[in-house]
C-alpha positions in Angstrom: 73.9 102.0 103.4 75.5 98.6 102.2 78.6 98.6 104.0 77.2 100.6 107.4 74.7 99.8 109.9 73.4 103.6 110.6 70.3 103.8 112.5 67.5 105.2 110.9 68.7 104.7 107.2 66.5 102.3 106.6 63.8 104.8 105.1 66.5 106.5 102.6 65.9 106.6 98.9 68.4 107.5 96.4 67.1 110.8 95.7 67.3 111.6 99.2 71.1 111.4 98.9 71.0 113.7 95.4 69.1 116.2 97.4 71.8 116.0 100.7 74.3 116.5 97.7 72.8 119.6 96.3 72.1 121.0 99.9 75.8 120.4 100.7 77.4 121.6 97.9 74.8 125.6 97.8 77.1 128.3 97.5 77.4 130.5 100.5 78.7 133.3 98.5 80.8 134.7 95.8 84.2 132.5 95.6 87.1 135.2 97.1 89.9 136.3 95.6 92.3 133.3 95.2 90.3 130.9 95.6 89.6 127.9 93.2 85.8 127.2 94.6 83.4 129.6 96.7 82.3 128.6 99.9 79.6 126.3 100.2 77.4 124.5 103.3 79.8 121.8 103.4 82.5 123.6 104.9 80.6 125.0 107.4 79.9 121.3 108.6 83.6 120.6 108.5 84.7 123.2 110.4 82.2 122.4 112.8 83.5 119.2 113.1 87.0 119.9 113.7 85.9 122.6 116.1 83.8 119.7 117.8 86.6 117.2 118.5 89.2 120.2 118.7 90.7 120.1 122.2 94.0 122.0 124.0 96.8 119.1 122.4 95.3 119.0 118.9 98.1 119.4 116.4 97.8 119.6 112.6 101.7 119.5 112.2 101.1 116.8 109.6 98.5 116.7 107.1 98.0 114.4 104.4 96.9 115.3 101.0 95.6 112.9 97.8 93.6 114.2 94.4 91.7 112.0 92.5 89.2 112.5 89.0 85.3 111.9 89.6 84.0 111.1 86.2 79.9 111.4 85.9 77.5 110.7 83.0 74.5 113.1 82.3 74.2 116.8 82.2 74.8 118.8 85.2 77.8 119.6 86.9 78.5 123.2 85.1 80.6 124.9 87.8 82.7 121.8 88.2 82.2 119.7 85.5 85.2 119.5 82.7 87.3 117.3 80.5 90.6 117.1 81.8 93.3 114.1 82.3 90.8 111.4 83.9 92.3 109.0 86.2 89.7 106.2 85.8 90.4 105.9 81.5 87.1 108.0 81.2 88.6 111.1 78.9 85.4 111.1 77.3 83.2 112.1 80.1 83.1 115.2 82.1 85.0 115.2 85.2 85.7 117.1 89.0 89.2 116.6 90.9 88.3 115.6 94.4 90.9 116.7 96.8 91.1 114.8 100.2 93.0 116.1 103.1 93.2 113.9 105.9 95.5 113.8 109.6 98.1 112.0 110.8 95.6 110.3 112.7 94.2 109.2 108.9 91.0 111.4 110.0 89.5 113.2 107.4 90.1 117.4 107.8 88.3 118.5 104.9 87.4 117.7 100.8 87.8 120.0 98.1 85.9 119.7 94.8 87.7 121.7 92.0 86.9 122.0 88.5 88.1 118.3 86.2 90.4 120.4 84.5 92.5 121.6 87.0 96.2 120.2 87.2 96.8 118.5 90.2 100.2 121.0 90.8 97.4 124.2 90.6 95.8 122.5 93.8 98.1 121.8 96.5 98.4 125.8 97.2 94.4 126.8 97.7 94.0 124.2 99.7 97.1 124.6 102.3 95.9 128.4 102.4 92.2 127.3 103.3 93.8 125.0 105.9 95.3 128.1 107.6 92.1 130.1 107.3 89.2 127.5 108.0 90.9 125.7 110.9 93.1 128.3 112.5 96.3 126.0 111.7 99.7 128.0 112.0 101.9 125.5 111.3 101.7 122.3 109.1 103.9 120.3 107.1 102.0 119.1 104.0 102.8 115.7 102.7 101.6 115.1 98.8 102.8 112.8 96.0 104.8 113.8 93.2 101.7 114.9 91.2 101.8 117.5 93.0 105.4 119.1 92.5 106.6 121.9 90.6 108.3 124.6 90.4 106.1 127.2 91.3 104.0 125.2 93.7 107.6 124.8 95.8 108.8 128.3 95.3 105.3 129.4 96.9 105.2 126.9 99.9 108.9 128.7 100.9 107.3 131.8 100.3 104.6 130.9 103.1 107.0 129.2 105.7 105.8 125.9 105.1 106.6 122.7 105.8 106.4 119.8 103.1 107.2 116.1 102.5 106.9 115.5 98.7 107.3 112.2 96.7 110.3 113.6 94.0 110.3 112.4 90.2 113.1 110.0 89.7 113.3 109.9 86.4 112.9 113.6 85.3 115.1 114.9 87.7 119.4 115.0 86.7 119.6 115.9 90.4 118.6 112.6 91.9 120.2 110.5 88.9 123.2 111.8 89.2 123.4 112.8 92.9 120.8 111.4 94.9 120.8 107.8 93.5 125.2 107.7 93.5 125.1 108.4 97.1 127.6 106.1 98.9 126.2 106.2 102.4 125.0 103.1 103.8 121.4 102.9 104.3 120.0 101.6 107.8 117.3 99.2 108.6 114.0 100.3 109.5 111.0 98.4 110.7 107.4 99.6 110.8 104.3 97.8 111.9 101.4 97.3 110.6 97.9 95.5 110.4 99.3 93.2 108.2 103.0 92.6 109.5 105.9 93.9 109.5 107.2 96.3 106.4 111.1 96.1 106.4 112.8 99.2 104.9 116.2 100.1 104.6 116.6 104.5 103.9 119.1 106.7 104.4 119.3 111.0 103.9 121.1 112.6 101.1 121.2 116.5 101.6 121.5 118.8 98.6 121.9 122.2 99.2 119.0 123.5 101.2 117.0 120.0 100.1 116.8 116.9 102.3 115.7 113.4 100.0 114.8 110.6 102.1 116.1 107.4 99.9 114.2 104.0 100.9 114.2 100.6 99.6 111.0 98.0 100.7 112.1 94.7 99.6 109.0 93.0 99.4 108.2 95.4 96.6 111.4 95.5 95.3 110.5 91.4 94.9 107.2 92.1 93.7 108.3 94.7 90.8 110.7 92.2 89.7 108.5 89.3 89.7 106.2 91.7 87.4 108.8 92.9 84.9 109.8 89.5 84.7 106.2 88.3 83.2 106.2 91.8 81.4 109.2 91.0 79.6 108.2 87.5 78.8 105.1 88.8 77.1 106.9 91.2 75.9 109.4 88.8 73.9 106.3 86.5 73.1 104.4 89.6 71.2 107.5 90.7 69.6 107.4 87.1 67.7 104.0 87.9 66.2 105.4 91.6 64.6 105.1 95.2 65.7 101.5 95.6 65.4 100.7 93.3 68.5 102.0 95.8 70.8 99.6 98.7 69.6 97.2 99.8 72.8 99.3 97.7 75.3 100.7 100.9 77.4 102.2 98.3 79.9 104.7 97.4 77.3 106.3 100.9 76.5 108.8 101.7 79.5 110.8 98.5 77.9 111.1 99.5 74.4 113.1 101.8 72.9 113.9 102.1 69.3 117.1 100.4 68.0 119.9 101.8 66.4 119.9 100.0 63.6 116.5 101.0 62.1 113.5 103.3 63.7 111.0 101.3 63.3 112.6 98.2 64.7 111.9 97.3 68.8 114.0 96.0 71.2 113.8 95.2 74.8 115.1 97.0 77.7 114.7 96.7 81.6 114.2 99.0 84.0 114.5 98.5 87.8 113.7 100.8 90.2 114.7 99.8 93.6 114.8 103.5 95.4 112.2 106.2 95.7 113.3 109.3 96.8 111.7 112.1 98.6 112.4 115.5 98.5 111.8 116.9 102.3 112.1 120.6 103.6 
C-alpha cells in the first residue's frame, strides 16, 4: 500500500490482508500422492492467471526458479511452520521456504510454500512436476542455483526429459578443479545490456562427458571481490595482532584461515580468489 498507488486501497486494514492470507492459503483437498503441499485457493488464481494472458506463441521453455526462508513470530503456522536452516540468521524462530518460479519474461508463474524444514534440493522436483500439471507445460528448461543440486535431484530431471541450467559447486566438485577450471580454451567476449550499463563477460564451454559447464568471468566483480578480500585480509592481519579470541563469531574471516603446520591451534592467512563460476548445463 506504501510502495503502490492501487485504487480503492485506501479503506484496507491490516487484518484485512491476514484474512486475504488465510482465504488464499484454504486447502482445496487432501495433498496427492507426491506432493509436498495440498492444493489450496491460491493456485486456482494462478492458473487463472496464466490461462488469462496465455495466448497461441506463449512459451515456458525457460523458467526461473529461487527459494528463500520466511521466518514469523507467534503461534500459528502448524502445517508449514518449522525450524530448519534459516536464511535471515533467525534459527530460533519457526520458519516456511518460499519457492518462487518466475519466466523468462521475469513474470511471476507461480509460488510454492513448503514446510521450513525442507532442503532446498527436496524442492526443485515437486515444483517442475506441478509446472507440467497446473499449466499444461511440455517442455521447460529449469534454471536454479546451486542450492538446488544433487545427486538425486539430477538423476530425476534425466529421468523426466528435462531441461536444466544449474549454478555448479566449485569447490566441492574434483571435476571442475581439476577439469573444468584447467581448461585451455580461450574464452570469448560477451556483452549484455542492461538498465544500468553494460555487463562485460568473457565465457567459454567446457564439455565433460554428457555435461556441458558454461565458464564466465565478469570483471567488474572479479574487481569488486578483490577490492573485498583485500579489506578482509587487512582486518584480518589487524585481529590476528590482538590473539585468537578476537576472531570468535566473525564468520567472514574463516575461508582465509587454515591451521598451520607448526601447531593446531595457531592461524595463519590464506587467500582465495575466485575469478570463474561455472555452470553445469544439459
Amino acid at each position: 500500500m506504501a510502495d503502490y498507488g492501487i485504487e480503492g486501497a485506501e479503506g484496507l486494514a491490516l487484518h484485512h490482508f491476514y484474512r486475504a492470507m488465510a482465504w488464499l492459503g484454504e486447502e482445496l483437498g487432501e495433498k496427492a500422492q507426491g506432493a509436498l503441499v495440498a492444493r489450496c485457493v491460491k493456485d486456482v488464481i494462478e492458473e487463472k492467471l496464466f490461462a488469462r494472458r496465455q495466448d497461441l506463441f506463449t512459451d515456458l521453455s525457460l523458467v526461473f526458479m529461487d527459494t528463500t526462508s520466511l521466518s514469523f513470530h507467534g503461534t500459528g503456522g502448524e502445517t508449514l511452520g518449522k525450524r530448519g536452516h534459516s536464511k535471515d540468521f533467525r534459527p530460533d524462530l519457526a520458519q516456511m521456504i518460499l519457492a518462487l518460479v518466475v519466466d523468462a519474461e521475469g513474470r511471476p508463474i507461480c509460488t510454492e510454500m513448503v514446510p521450513g524444514n525442507t532442503a532446498d534440493a527436496t524442492v526443485l522436483l515437486p515444483v517442475v512436476d506441478r509446472l507440467r500439471t497446473r499449466f499444461g507445460v511440455t517442455r521447460a528448461c529449469v534454471v536454479a542455483d546451486r542450492g538446488m543440486i544433487s545427486a538425486d535431484t539430477i538423476a530425476a530431471l534425466e529421468k523426466l526429459g528435462m531441461e536444466y541450467i544449474l549454478g555448479a559447486r566449485e569447490r566441492s566438485s574434483s571435476v571442475i578443479h581439476n577439469v573444468v577450471l584447467n581448461d585451455t580454451a580461450p574464452m570469448v567476449p560477451l556483452v549484455l545490456e542492461r538498465q544500468r550499463g553494460e555487463t562485460q563477460l568473457w565465457v567459454k564451454e567446457v564439455k565433460v562427458g554428457k555435461d556441458r559447464y558454461i565458464v564466465s568471468r565478469n570483471d567488474a566483480e572479479a574487481e569488486k571481490d578483490k577490492a573485498d578480500r583485500q579489506a578482509i585480509i587487512a582486518g584480518l592481519e589487524a585481529q590476528l595482532k590482538k590473539g585468537d579470541k578476537a576472531l570468535v563469531g566473525n564468520s567472514a574471516y574463516r575461508r582465509y584461515l587454515k591451521a598451520s603446520e607448526k601447531r593446531q591451534n595457531d592461524l595463519s592467512v590464506r587467500t582465495s580468489v575466485r575469478k570463474r563460476i561455472p555452470i553445469a548445463c544439459r
